[in-house]
C-alpha positions as CSV (number, residue, x, y, z in Angstrom):
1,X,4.2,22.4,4.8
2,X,1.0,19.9,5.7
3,X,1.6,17.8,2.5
4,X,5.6,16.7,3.5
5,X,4.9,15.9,7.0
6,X,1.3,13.9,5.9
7,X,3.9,12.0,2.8
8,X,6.2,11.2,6.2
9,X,3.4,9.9,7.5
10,X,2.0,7.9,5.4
11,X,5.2,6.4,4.5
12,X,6.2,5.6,7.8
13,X,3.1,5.4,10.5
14,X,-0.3,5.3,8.5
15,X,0.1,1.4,7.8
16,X,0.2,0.2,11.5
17,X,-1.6,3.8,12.8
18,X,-4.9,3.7,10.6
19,X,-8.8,2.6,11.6
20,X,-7.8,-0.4,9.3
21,X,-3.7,-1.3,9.8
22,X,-2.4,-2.9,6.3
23,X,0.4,-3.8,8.6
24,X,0.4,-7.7,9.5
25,X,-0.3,-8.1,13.1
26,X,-1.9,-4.9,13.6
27,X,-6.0,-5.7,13.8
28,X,-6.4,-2.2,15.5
29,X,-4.2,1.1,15.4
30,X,-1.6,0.7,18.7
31,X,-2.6,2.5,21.7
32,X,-6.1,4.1,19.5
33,X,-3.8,6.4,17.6
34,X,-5.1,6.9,14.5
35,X,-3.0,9.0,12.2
36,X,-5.0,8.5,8.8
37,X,-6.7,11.4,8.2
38,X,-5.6,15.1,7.8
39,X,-8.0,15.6,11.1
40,X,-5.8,12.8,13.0
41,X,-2.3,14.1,11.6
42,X,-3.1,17.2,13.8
43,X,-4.9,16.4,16.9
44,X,-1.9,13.9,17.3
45,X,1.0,16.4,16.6
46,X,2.3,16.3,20.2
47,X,2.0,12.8,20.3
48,X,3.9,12.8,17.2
49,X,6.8,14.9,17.9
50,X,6.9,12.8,21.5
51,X,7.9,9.7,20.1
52,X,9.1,10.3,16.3
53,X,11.3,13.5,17.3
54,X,12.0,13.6,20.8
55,X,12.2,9.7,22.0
56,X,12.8,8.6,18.3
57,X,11.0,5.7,19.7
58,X,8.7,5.5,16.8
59,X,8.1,4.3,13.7
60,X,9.1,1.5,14.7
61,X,11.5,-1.0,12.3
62,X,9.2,-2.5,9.3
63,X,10.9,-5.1,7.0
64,X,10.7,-3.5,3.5
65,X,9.9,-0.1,4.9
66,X,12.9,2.3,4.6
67,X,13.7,3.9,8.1
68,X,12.0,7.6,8.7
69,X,15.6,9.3,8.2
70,X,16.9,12.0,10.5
71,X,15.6,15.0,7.9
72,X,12.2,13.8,8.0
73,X,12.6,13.7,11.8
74,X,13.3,17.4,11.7
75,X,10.7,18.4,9.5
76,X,7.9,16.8,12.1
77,X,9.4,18.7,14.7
78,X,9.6,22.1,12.7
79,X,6.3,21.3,11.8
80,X,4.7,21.5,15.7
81,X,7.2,24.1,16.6
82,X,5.0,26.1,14.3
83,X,1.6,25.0,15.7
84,X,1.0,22.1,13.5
85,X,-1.0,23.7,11.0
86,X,-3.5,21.7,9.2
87,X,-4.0,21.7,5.1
């Protein structure tokens, strides 16, 4: 469902990946990939599954964030696999 893959990424993308990053060194979202809004979460699905599925090359390590674990991995990609659908 929409809800569990927006929780995974708001846990593990939104603070560096927003119009406004809460994450320390971040003064813009890397790359102009906003993932913030329910809009964003889908128009970036492939993007998503690209480097949080396939590469695993995202999110990237945060002190005091917990790593995205290999579940919530799967759930992003089972989530494009069926189209990304939106809220």
């Amino acid at each position: 469902a929409f809800a569990e893959v927006q929780d995974i990424i708001v846990q593990h993308c939104q603070m560096c990946h927003a119009a406004r990053p809460t994450q320390p060194g971040f003064a813009s979202a890397p790359g102009g990939v906003m993932l913030d809004t329910p809009e964003h979460i889908v128009a970036q699905a492939q993007k998503i599954k690209q480097v949080a599925v396939d590469t695993q090359y995202m999110p990237l390590l945060v002190p005091g964030v917990p790593a995205m674990t290999p579940e919530q991995r799967a759930r992003l990609g089972a989530w494009v696999a069926q189209g990304a659908p939106g809220p």
